[in-house]
C-alpha positions, 0 to 999 in steps of 0.5 A: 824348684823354681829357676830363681830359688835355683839360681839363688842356691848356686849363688849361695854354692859359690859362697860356700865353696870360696868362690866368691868371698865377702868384698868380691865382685860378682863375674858380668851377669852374661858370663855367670848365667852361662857359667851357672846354666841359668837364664839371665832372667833368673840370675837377675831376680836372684840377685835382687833377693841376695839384694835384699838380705843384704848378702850381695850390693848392687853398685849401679854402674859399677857392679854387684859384689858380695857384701862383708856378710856380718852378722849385723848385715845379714840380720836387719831383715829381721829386723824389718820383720819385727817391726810389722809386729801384731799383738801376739808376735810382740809376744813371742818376740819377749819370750825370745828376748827372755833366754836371749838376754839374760844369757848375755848379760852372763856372758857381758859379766864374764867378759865384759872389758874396762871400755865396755864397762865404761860405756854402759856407765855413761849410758845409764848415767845420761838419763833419769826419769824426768827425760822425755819418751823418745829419750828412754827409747833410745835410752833402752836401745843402747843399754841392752844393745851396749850389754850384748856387745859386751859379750864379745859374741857378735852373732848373739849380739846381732841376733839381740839387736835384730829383736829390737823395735824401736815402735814396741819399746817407744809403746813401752815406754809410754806406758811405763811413764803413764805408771810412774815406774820409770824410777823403777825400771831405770833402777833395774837396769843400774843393778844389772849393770852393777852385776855385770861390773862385779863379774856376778854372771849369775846375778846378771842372768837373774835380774835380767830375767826380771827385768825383762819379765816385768816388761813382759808381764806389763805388755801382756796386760796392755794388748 
């Protein structure tokens, strides 16, 4: 194993074990080589990869610390991933989306409260198909983002949120526009949020799987 995966997992360890909690600030880095039995070095480049996941935060000056470690935190590196996307991970990113999201609009339907409610309203309220293509990302982002929050499970909806790119849905989105089915797939998302607000988790699930099936379907024949 190399020295800086080692370090890495020892890091990992600590966490584990309760040695080091989310907000905690990480011994001097010649106190904890010694500790871990590693090299400076090591340690050092460990830290820029906890870094970069997001699991530590290196306060020049001041200190590294261990992050809150949320699941949205921790899930934006995925994020990254999806948006260096080619033609055939876009894909599999719907396929993903498909069992993902109907499942939460089930659960929105379940236990969505009176705000949430609310909050999706405005947002399929506060835009129709005369709005530009910008306007509809952001349209679609906060719709299906407002759905998973809804679900009160905050791993599900990180995990949703991660899958979300704004590049594939602003592509998306131009093409629905060039179709002239913008009307319909606002439609769409006003009948889920009917579901959800009925507390029909079944017909939530279903017309999400349609929903989201149509833009895959679309996509398919697009690439």
């Amino acid at each position: 194993m190399a020295v800086t995966d080692e370090a890495i997992l020892r890091i990992k360890e600590m966490i584990l074990e309760g040695d080091l909690a989310p907000g905690d600030r990480l011994p001097p880095e010649k106190e904890l080589s010694e500790r871990l039995g590693l090299s400076r070095s090591s340690l050092r480049e460990a830290v820029k990869a906890l870094e970069v996941i997001r699991v530590l935060d290196v306060r020049r000056g001041d200190g590294t610390y261990v992050t809150s470690l949320e699941p949205r935190l921790l899930l934006e590196a995925m994020s990254f991933v999806v948006d260096l996307h080619d033609d055939q991970s876009v894909l599999e990113i719907f396929a993903v989306r498909r069992i993902l999201e109907p499942a939460a609009s089930a659960l929105a339907a379940r236990n969505a409260a009176a705000d949430d409610l609310a909050h999706l309203r405005d947002i399929v309220e506060s835009v129709d198909h005369a709005a530009d293509v910008e306007s509809l990302v952001e349209h679609d982002l906060e719709f299906h983002r407002g759905i998973a929050e809804a679900t009160g499970n905050t791993y599900l909806a990180s995990l949703i949120d991660s899958l979300s790119s704004h590049t594939v849905r602003a592509r998306i989105w131009r093409g629905i526009t060039q179709e002239n089915a913008v009307d319909r797939t606002l439609q769409e998302h006003h009948a889920i949020l009917d579901a959800i607000a009925a507390g029909d988790a079944d017909l939530a699930s279903a017309l999400t799987v349609v929903h989201v099936s149509g833009v895959e379907q679309w996509l398919r024949s697009a690439l």
